[in-house]
C-alpha positions as CSV (number, residue, x, y, z in Angstrom):
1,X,-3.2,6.7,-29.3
2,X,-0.5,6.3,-27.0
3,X,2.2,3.5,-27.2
4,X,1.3,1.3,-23.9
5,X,4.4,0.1,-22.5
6,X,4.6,-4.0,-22.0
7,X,5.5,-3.6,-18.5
8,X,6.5,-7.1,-16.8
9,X,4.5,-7.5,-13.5
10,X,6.5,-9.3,-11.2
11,X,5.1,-12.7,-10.5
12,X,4.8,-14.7,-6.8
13,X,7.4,-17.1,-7.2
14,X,7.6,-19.9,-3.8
15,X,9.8,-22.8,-3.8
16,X,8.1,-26.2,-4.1
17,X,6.2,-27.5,-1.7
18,X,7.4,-24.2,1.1
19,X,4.4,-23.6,3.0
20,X,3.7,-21.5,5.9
21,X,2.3,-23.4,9.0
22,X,-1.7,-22.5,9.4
23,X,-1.3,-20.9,12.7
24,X,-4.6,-20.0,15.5
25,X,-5.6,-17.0,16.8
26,X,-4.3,-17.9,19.9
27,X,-0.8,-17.7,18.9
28,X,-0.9,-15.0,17.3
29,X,-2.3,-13.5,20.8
30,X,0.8,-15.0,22.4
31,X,3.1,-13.3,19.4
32,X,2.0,-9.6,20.6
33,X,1.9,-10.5,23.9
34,X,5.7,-11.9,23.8
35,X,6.7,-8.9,21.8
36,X,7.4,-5.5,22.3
37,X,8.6,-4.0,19.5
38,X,7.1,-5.0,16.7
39,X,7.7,-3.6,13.1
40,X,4.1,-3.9,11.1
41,X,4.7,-4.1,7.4
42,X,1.3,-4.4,5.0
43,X,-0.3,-4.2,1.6
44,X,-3.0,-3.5,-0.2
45,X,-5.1,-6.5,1.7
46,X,-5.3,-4.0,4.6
47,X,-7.8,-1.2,2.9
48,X,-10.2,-4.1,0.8
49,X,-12.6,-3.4,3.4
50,X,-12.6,0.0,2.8
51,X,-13.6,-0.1,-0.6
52,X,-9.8,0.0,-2.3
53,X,-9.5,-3.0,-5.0
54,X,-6.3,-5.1,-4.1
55,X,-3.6,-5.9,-6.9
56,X,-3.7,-9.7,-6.8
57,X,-6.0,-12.4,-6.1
58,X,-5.6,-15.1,-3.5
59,X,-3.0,-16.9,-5.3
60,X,-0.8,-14.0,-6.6
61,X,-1.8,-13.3,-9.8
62,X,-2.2,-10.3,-10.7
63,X,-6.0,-9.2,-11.6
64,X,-5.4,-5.5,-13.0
65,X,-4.5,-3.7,-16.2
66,X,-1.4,-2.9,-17.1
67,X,-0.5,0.4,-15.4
68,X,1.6,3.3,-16.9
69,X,5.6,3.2,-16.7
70,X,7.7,5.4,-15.1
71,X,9.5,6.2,-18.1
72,X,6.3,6.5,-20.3
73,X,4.9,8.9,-17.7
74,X,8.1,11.6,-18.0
75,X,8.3,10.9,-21.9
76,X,4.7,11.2,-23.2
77,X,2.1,14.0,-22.4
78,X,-0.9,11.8,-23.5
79,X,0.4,8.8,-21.4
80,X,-0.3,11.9,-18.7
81,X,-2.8,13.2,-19.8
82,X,-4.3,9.0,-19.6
83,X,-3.1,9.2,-15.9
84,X,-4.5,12.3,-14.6
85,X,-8.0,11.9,-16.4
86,X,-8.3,8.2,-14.7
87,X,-6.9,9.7,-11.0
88,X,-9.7,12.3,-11.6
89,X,-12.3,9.6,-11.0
90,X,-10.3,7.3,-8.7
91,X,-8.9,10.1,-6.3
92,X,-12.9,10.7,-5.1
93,X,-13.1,7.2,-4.4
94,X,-10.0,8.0,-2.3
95,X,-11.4,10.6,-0.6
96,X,-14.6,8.8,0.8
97,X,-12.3,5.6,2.0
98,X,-12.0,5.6,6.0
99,X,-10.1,3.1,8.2
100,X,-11.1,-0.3,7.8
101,X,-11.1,-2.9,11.1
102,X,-7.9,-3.9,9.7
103,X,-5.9,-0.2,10.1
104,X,-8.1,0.2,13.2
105,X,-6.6,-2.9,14.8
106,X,-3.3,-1.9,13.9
107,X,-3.9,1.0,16.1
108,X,-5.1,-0.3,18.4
109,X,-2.4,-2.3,18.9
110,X,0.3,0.4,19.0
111,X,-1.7,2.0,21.3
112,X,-0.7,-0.6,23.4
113,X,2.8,-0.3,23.0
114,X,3.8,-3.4,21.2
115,X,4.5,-1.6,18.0
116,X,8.0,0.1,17.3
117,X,7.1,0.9,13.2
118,X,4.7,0.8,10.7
119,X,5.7,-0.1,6.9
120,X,3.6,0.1,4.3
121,X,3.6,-1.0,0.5
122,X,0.1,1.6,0.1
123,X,-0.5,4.9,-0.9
124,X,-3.9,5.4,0.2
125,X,-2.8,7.0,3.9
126,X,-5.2,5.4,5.6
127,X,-3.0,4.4,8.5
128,X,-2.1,7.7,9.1
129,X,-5.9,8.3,9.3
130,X,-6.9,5.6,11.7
131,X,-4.5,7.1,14.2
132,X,-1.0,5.5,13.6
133,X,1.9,8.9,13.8
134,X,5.0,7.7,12.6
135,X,4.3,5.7,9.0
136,X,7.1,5.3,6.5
137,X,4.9,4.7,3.1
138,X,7.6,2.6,0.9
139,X,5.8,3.8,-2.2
140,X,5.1,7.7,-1.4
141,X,1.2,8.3,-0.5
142,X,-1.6,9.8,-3.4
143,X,-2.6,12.9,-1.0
144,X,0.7,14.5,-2.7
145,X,1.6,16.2,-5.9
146,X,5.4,17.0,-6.9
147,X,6.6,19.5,-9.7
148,X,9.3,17.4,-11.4
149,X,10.5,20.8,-13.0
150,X,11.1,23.0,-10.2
151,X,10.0,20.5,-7.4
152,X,6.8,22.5,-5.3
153,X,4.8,20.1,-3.6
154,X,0.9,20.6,-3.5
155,X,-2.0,18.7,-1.7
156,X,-3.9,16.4,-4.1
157,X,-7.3,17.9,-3.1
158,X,-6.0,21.1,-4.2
159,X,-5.1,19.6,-7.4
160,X,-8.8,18.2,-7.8
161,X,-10.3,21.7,-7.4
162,X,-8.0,22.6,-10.2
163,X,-8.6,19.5,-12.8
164,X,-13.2,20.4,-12.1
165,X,-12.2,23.6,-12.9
166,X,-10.5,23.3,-16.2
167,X,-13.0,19.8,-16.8
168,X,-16.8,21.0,-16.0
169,X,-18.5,19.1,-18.7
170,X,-16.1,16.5,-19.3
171,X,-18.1,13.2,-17.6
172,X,-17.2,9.9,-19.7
173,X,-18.5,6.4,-18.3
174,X,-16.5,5.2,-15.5
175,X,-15.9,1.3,-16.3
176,X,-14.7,0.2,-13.1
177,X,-11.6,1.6,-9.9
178,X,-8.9,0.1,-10.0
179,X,-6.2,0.4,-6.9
180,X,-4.5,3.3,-5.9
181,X,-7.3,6.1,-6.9
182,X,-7.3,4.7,-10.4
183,X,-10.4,4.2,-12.6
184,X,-11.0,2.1,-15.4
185,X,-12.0,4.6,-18.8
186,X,-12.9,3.6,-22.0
187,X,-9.9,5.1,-24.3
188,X,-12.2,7.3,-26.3
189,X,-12.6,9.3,-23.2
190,X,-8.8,10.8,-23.0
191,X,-8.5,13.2,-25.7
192,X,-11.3,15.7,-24.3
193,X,-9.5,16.1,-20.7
194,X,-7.3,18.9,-19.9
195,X,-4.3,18.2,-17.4
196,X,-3.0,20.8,-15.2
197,X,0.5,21.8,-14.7
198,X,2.4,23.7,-11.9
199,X,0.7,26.2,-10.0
200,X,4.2,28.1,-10.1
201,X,6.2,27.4,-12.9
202,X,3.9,25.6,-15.5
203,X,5.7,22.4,-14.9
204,X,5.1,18.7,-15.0
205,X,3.3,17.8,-12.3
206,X,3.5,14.0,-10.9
207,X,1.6,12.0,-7.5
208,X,4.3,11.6,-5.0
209,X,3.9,7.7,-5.8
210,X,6.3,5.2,-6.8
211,X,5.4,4.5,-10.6
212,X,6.5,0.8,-11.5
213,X,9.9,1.2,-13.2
214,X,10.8,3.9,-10.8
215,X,13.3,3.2,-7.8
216,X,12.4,3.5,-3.7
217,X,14.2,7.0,-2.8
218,X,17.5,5.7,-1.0
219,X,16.1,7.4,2.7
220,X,12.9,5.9,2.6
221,X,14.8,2.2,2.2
222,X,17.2,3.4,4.7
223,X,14.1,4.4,6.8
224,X,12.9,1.2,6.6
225,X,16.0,-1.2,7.0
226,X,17.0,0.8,10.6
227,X,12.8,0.4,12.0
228,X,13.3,-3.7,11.2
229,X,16.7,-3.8,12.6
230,X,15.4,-2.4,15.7
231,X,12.8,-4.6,16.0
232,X,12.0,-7.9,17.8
233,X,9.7,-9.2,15.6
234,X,8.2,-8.8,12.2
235,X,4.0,-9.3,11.7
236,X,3.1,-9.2,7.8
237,X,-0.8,-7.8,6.8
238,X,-2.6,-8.2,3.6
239,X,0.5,-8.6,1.4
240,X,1.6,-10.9,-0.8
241,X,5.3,-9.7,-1.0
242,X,5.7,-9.8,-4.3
243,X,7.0,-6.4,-5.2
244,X,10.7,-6.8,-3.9
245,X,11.0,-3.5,-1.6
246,X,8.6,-5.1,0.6
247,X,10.3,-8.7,0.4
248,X,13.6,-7.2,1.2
249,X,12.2,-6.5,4.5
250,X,11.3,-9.3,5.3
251,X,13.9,-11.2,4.3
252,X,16.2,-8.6,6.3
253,X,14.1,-9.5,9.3
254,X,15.0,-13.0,8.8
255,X,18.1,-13.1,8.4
256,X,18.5,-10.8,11.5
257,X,16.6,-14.3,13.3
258,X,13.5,-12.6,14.4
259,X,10.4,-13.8,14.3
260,X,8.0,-13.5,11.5
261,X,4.4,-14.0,11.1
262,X,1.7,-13.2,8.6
263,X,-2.1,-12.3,8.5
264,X,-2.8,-12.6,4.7
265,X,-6.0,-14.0,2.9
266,X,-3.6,-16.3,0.6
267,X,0.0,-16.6,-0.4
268,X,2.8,-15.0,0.6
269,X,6.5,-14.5,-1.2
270,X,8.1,-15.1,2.5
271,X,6.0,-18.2,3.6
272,X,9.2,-20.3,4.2
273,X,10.4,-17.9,6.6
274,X,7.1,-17.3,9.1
275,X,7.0,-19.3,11.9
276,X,2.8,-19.2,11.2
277,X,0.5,-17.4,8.7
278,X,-2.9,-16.9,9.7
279,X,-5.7,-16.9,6.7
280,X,-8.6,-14.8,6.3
281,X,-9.9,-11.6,6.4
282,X,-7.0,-9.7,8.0
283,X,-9.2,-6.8,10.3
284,X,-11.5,-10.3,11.2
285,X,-8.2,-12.1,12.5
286,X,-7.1,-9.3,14.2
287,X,-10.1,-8.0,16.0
288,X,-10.0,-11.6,17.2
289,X,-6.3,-11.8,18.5
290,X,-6.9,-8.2,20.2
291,X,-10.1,-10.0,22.4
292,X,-7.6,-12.8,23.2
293,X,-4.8,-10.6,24.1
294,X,-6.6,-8.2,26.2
295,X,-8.4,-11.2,27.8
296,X,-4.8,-12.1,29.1
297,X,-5.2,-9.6,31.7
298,X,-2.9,-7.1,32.5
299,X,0.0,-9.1,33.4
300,X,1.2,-9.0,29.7
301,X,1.2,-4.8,29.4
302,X,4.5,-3.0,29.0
């Protein structure tokens, strides 16, 4: 059996007695309707409704398994072989996820014209799906496969054909999904799968994800850092902020003095710096602030 990394999972950490001001709908109708470019940034609390698991629960804590290490992925076929055989499950329940109200919403309000960028911490693509063009996924996105010996990239689908192929008969219990197109097998069930490699070399082939213990890609930060500098205000959905590529942008967005608010269902690593956080379900909140905002009237379009 393969040696399981003890990977530290990094831990939401506020300052004593920091809380964000419970904001209203209201004000948060007044927020998109003062500002015109707004840079979106959002977690894994955006695609619950759409049948992904989220990382942590309302407090922080994480509520997963340890995942596989970046290191441990490149070093050890069976730590690969663990991956691909629980991505085999997970990337069907991928497949069948649509928009939720929450990406929806989102969409609708660039449609508007009050969004200048879209940030997100996900992998799932499911912004890109509810309409939204221009996305810069901090962590890479599951649809796509890259040879880390002579670096083709491939669609994830076609990938999927490949793994039935070389798997017809290979149909252990699925325990449970985990996030990002992850299932939950018992470890009895490893040995029997059959990975893939490159379709043109034979190589190593790896999700274009961010693994933990592997870095952000330099022009995807750099991506990132110019859309919130350009900015007038920051709105944070369905993230906790815990991982620090996403913190670091909002913490640049503070320090640049724009205005910050959250829709999260719980805590959030930046709550000292939002001027109001709005609690509950994030596509509920807002559908809600959309009604308001268009019920403004027209005065407030760009």
């Amino acid at each position: 059996m393969a040696r399981v990394r003890a990977v530290r999972i990094p831990e939401l950490r506020t300052a004593p007695g920091v809380h964000a001001r419970a904001g209203s709908v209201e004000e948060l109708a007044r927020f998109l309707a003062d500002h015109r470019r707004i840079v979106v940034l959002t977690g894994a609390g955006c695609s619950t409704g759409s049948g992904i698991p989220a990382y942590r629960d309302e407090s922080g804590r994480w509520r997963r398994r340890q995942p596989i290490f970046y290191q441990d992925f490149l070093a050890d076929q069976v730590m690969r072989r663990r991956y691909w055989a629980r991505s085999f499950f997970g990337w069907k329940v991928m497949q069948r996820a649509a928009p939720g109200p929450t990406h929806s919403a989102l969409a609708t309000l660039a449609g508007l014209g009050r969004v200048s960028g879209l940030v997100t911490q996900n992998v799932d693509g499911l912004h890109q799906r509810a309409g939204h063009a221009e996305v810069i996924e901090l962590h890479g996105g599951l649809d796509r496969v890259l040879c880390l010996d002579c670096g083709l990239g491939s669609t994830r689908d076609e990938l999927q054909q490949r793994l039935e192929f070389l798997n017809p008969d290979w149909a252990p219990e699925v325990l449970g999904i985990n996030p990002d197109g992850d299932a939950e097998l018992d470890d009895k069930a490893y040995p029997g799968f059959r990975i893939a490699g490159c379709s043109d070399c034979g190589g190593t082939l790896k999700p274009d994800v961010v693994f933990f213990g592997e870095s952000v890609p330099r022009s995807r930060l750099a991506a990132a850092d110019r859309t919130v500098e350009s900015a007038d205000a920051m709105l944070i959905v369905g993230t906790s902020l815990v991982v620090w590529s996403g913190y670091r942008l909002a913490r640049l967005a503070a320090q640049r003095g724009i205005p910050l608010a959250a829709v999260n269902n719980g805590l959030t690593r930046a709550d000292g710096m939002l001027e109001f956080k709005l609690e509950g379900d994030c596509g509920t909140v807002l559908g809600q602030a959309l009604s308001t905002f268009s019920s403004q009237g027209s005065s407030d379009q760009p």
